[in-house]
C-alpha positions as CSV (number, residue, x, y, z in Angstrom):
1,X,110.8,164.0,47.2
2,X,110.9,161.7,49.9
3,X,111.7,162.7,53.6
4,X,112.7,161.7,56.6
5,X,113.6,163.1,59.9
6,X,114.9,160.9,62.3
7,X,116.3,161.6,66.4
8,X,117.5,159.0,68.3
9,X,114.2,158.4,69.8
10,X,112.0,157.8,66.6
11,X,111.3,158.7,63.2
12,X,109.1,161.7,63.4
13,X,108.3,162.2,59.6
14,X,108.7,160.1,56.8
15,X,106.7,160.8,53.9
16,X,106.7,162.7,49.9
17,X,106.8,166.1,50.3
18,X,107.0,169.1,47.7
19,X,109.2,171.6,49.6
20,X,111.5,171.6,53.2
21,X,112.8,174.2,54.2
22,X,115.2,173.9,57.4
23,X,117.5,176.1,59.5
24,X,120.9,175.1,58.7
25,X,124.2,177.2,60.0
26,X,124.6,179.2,56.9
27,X,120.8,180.5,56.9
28,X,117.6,179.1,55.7
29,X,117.4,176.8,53.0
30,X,114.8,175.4,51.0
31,X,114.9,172.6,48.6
32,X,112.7,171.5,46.2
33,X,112.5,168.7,43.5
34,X,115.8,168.1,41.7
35,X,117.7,170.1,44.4
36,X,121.6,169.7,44.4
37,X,123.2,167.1,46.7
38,X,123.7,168.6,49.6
39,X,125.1,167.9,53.3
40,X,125.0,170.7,56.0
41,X,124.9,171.4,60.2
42,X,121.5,172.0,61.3
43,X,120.8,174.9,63.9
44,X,118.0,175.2,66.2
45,X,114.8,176.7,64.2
46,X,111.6,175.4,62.5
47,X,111.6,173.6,60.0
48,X,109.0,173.9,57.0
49,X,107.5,170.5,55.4
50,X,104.9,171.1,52.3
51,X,103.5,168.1,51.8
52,X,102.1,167.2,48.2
53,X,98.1,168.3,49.1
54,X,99.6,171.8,50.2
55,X,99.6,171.1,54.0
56,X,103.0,172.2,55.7
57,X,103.9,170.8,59.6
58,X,106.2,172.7,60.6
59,X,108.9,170.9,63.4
60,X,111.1,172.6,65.9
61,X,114.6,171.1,65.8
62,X,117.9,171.4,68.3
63,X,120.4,170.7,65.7
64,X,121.6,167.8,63.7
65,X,122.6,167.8,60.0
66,X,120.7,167.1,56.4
67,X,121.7,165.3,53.8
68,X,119.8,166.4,50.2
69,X,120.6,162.8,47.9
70,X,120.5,162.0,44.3
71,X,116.9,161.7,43.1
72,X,115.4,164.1,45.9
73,X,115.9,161.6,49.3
74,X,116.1,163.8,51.7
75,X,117.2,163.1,55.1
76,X,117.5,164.4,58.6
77,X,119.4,163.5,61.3
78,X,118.2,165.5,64.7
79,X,119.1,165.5,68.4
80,X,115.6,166.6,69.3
81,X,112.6,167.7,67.2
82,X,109.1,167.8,67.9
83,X,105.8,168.7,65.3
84,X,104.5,172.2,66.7
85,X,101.1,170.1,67.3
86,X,102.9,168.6,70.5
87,X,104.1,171.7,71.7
88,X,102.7,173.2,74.5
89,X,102.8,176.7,75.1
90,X,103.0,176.9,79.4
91,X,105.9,174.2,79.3
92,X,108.1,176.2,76.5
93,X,107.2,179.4,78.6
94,X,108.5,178.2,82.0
95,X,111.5,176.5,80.1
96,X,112.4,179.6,78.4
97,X,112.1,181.5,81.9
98,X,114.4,179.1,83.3
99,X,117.0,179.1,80.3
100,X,117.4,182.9,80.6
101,X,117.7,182.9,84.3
102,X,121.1,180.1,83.9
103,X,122.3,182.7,81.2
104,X,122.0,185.7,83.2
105,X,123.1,184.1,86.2
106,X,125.8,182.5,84.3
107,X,126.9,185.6,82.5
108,X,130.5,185.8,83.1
109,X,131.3,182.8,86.1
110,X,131.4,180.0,83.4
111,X,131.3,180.1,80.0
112,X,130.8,176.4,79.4
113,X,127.7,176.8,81.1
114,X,126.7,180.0,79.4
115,X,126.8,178.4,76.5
116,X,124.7,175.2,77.8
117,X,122.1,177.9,79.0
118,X,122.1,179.4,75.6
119,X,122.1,176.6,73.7
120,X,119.1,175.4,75.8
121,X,116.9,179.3,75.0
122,X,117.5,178.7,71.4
123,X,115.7,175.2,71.3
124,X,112.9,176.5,73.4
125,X,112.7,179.8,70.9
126,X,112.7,177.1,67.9
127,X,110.1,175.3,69.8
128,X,108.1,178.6,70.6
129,X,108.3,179.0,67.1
130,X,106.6,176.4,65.6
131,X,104.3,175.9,68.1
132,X,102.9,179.5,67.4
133,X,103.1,178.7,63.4
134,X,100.9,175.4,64.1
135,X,98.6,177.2,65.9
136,X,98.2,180.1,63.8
137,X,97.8,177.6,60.4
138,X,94.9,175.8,62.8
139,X,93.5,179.5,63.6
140,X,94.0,178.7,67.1
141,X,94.0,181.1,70.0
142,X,95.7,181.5,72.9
């Protein structure tokens, strides 16, 4: 099957895979060869790439949608995604600090801004996420 995920800053990953699986609104999915055409909301989470030798990168994403084609194109649209290998762990960690610190803070003032500061914890939880897969395929500790 051919991938491709794509944000409005690059193409991140374009290549044959054997599996994806990805965090869309209704739950995980995973598709593989001769899947159904599909088109669905992404939602902040990790998303899964098996490549044909058996290697998997796993990506965090923000949100965006997928679109599952006729004769296994797959393709995704992102706002923000980044390969768990460029993650680092101190930057999520203060981010995530700071996220939960808006949403407490923001609790019951504003709920615009609530939901900005929640919004903003689950892409650092994606990225959390698949930087700790990454490093846990690579047997790296922290």
């Amino acid at each position: 099957m051919h991938f491709k995920l794509v944000t409005p800053e690059r193409v991140l990953f374009e290549e044959e895979i054997i599996q994806a699986t990805l965090p869309t609104e209704n739950g995980e999915v995973t598709i593989l060869d001769h899947h159904i055409p599909i088109v669905s909301n992404l939602k902040a989470g990790v998303a899964e790439l098996t490549r044909k030798d058996g290697s998997i990168e796993d990506v965090a994403l923000s949100g965006g949608f997928v679109q599952v084609g006729e004769g296994g194109r797959i393709t995704v649209l992102a706002d923000t995604a980044e390969r768990g290998e460029e993650l680092d762990m101190n930057v999520i960690e203060e981010a995530k600090l700071k996220a939960e610190k808006l949403m407490s803070e923001q609790a019951s003032d504003n709920e615009e801004a609530f939901a900005h500061a929640a919004a903003m914890l689950e892409r650092e939880l994606a990225r959390y996420k698949a930087a700790n897969k990454y490093r846990q395929r690579k047997g790296i500790r922290t």
